[in-house]
N, C-alpha and C positions, 0 to 999 in steps of 0.2 A: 663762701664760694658758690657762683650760679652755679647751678647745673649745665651748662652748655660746658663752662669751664670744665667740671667735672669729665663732663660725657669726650671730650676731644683729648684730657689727659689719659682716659683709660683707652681711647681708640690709639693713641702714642703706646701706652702699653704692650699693648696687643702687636705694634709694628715692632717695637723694640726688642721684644721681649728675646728673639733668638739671639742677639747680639747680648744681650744680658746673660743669658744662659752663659755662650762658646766665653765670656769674661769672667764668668765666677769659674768654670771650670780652668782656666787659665790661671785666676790667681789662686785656686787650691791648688795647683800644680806645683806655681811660682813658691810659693810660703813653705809646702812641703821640701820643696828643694833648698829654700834660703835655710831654712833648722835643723835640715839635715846637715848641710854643710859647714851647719853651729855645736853638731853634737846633738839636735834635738830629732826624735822619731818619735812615731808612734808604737812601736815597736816594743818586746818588755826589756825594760836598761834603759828606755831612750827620754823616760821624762818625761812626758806627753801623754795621756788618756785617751784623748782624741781628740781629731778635728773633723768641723763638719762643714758645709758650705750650702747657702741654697740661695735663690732667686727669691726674693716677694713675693708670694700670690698674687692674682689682679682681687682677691675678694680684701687680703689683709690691705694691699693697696689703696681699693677705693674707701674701707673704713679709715683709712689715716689721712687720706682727703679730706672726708666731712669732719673727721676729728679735729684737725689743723690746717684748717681750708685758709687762714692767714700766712698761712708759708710759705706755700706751694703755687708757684706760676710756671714752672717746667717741668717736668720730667725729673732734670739734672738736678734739682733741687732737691730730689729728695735724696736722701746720701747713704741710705742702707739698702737700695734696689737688690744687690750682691751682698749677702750676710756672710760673714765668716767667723766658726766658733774654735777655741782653741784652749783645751779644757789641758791645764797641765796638773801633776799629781804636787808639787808643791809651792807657797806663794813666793820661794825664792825661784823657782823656776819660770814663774810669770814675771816678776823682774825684768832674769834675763833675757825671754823671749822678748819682751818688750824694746827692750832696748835696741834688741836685731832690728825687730824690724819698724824701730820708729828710724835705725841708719839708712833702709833698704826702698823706704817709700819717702813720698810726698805726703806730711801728714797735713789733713786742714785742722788747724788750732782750734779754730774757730765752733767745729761740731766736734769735736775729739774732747774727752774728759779720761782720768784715773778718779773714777769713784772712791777709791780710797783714801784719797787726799781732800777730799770734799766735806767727808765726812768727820761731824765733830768728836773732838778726843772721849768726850763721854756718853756717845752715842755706839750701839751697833747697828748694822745692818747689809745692807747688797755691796759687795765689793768689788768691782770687775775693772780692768782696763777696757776704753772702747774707742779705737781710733779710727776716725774716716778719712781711708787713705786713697791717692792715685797713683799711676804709676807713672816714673820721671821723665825727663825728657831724653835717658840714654835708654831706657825700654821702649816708648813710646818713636823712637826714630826707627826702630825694624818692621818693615812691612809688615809681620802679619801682626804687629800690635796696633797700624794704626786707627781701626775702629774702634779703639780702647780710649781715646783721646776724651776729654771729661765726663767720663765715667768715673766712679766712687765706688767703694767698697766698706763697711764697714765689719772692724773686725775687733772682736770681744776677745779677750784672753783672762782667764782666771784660774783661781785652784779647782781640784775634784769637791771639797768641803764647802767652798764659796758655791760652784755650779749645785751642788745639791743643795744647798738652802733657797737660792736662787729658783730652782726648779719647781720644790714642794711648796715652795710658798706662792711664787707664782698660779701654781694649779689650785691650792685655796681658795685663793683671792677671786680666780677665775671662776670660780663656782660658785662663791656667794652671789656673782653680781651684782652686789651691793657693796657701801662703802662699810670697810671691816673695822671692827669696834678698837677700841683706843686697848683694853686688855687685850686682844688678841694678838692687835702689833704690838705689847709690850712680851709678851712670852716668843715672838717670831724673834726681836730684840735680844733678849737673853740666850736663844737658842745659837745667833749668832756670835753671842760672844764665847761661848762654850766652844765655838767651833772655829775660833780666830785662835785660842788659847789651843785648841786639837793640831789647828795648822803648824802653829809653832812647836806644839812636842812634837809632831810627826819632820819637822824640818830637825828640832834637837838629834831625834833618832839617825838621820839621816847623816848629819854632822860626827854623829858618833863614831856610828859602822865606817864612814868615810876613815875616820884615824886609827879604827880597828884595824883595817886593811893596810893602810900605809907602814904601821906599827911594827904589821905580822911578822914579816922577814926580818925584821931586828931581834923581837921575841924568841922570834925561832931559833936565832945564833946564839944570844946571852942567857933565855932564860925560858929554856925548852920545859920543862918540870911544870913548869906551871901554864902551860899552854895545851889543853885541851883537843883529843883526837876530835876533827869534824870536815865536812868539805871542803872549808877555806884553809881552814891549816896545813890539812892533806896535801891540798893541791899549791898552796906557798912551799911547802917542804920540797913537794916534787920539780917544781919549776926554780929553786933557790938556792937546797943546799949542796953545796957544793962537793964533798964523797959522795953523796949520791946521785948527782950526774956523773961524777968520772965514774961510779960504777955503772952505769946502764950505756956508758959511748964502751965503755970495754966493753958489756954483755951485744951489744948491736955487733960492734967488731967481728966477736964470736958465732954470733948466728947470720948474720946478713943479713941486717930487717933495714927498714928505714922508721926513724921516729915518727910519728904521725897522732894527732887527736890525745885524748886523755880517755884514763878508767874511768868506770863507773865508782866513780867515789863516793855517793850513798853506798855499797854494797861493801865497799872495803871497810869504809869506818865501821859499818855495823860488824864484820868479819875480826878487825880487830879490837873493838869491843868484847866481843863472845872471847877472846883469848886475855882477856886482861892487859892491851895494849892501850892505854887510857891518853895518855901523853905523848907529844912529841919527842920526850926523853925516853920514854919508856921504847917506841918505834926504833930512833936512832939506835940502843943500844941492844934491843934485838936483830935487828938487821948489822948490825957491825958484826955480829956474833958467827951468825949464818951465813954472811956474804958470798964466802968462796965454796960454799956449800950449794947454794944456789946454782952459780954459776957451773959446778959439776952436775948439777941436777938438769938444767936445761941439754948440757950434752949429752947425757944419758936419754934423755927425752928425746932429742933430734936424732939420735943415731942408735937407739938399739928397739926402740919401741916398733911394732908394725903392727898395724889396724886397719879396721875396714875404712878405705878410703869415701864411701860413699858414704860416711857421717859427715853433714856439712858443717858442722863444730869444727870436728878435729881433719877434715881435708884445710878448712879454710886457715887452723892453726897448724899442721906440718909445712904447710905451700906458702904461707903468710910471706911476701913483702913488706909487710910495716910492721911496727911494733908502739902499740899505746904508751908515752909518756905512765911512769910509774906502773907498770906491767910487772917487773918485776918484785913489786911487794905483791902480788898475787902468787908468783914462783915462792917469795919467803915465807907464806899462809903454809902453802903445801909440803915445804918445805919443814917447817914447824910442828904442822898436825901429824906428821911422823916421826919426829925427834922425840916431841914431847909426848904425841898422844895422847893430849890437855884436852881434844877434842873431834869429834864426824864429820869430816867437811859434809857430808853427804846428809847427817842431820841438819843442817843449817841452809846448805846450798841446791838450787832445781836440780835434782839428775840429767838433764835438759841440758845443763849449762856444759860450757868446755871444761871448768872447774870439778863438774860432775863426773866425768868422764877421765879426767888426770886421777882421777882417786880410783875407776876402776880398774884402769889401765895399768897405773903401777902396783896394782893390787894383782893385777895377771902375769904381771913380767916378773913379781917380786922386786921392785926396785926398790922398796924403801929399805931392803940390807943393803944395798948397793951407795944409798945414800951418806 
């Protein structure tokens, strides 16, 4: 490529370049909102590590002129001006992002590859989806898309394990500036298979805990003994079984709360741990036990207790309007550690806490004969 050629493509640059900008920022926008509305975020739960977006430099630009000065006669030609990267946490969630958005755009065949179908079955190495896409002709008819008209994008989607191999090895490579010895791409090779086989248990994992959780509620009804106290279980229990929601719409009844949010259920499990509450059999059948003991405990609590209202613990628990989903296995602790006397809330819990102060409280009123 002369240089004239060169010199009136980068002075195009230069004009272009804010319209490249206001269209990458436009298609991170687009993509963002297309995988949100597929279930994908960046968000934690959502799938997605991240994504990033950026314009070509005009320096990486004019080295890929001289580099492939046979390609390039416009501008339009070149189909990664707008990069888009889309780093998801597993290879079946590059799958499905892909599949969104090969529905969502105009893809060109033609410069679009999945590198992983490329690559031969006895080979490892870089594995990424990279589609050069535009947008359609029902995006492209809204006014302010029409500057967007043959403009390209291209957009990489891969795993976090592909992205990091991809990364370290890239900056390697970049650093020898020389071409890298046949051993050193054979250990980058292996490295990669180590971490095709990593994707896959991390996707097995994935699949597992998936049927863990679907499982739980059945577990919990047939065969509680053997299901383990922890925050999933806790919080299946509390949203599932069924006496114990009809006890806590009776206990709301009784107090005037409204349901609202969940415990801290890190604290509870540790709490019924320290008492030998191991199981969801073992929970079930001590709260079956102390139920209606509870539920005298609370009224005793609302109606005979007075305290300085300027603690904002216990103002915000006597005045409370709502009441936390599974609240009252907190009331059945208190409840318990004066029955049985198995144990101190006060060694285990902040004095700080509202729990801190229910232990001083009835410890001033004498309420646990009352209990």
């Amino acid at each position: 490529m002369e240089e004239k050629t060169i010199e009136l493509l980068l002075n195009k640059y230069d004009e272009m370049k804010p319209i490249y900008e206001a269209f990458t920022k436009h298609m991170d926008s687009l993509i963002r909102s297309i995988l949100k509305q597929n279930g994908f975020t960046d968000e934690p739960g959502g799938g997605i590590n991240f994504i990033k977006s950026r314009v070509k430099s005009k320096k990486s630009f004019e080295k890929k002129l001289r580099k492939k000065s046979y390609k390039y006669n416009l501008l339009e030609d070149v189909t990664d001006m707008t990069g888009i990267r889309i780093v998801a946490y597993l290879e079946s969630d590059v799958n499905k992002i892909s599949k969104v958005l090969h529905e969502e755009f105009n893809i060109d065949e033609e410069n679009s590859v999945d590198k992983r179908k490329i690559l031969e079955a006895d080979k490892f190495g870089y594995k990424s989806v990279h589609y050069v896409v535009s947008l359609d002709e029902k995006r492209l008819s809204l006014p302010e898309n029409s500057l967007y008209r043959n403009l390209k994008a291209e957009i990489q989607i891969r795993s976090t394990l592909q992205h990091a191999w991809a990364e370290i090895e890239h900056d390697i490579s970049y650093k020898s500036r020389r071409y890298v010895p046949y051993e050193i791409k054979r250990e980058f090779a292996r490295l990669a298979g180590l971490l095709e086989i990593a994707d896959r248990e991390f996707e097995n994992i994935k699949v597992n805990f998936d049927k863990y959780i679907e499982n739980l509620p059945n577990r919990l009804k047939n065969d509680p003994e053997n299901v383990m106290i922890d925050e999933l279980s806790l919080e299946t229990y509390i949203k599932t079984d069924k006496d114990f929601n009809d006890f806590e719409t009776k206990l709301l009844d009784k107090i005037g709360s409204a349901s609202t949010g969940f415990i801290n259920l890190p604290l509870l499990r540790d709490i019924l741990k320290n008492i030998d509450i191991r199981t969801i059999k073992d929970l079930k059948d001590e709260f079956e036990k102390i139920k209606d003991e509870i539920l005298n405990f609370i009224y005793v609590w609302k109606n005979q207790i007075t305290t300085d209202m300027s603690n904002p613990y216990l103002s915000q628990f006597l005045n409370q309007n709502t009441f936390y989903k599974g609240e009252s296995l907190y009331y059945m602790v208190i409840v318990y550690a004066f029955k049985y006397k198995k144990f101190n809330l006060k060694n285990f819990l902040n004095p700080q806490s509202i729990m801190g102060y229910f232990e001083d409280e009835l410890e001033k009123n004498n309420l646990p004969n009352k209990i």
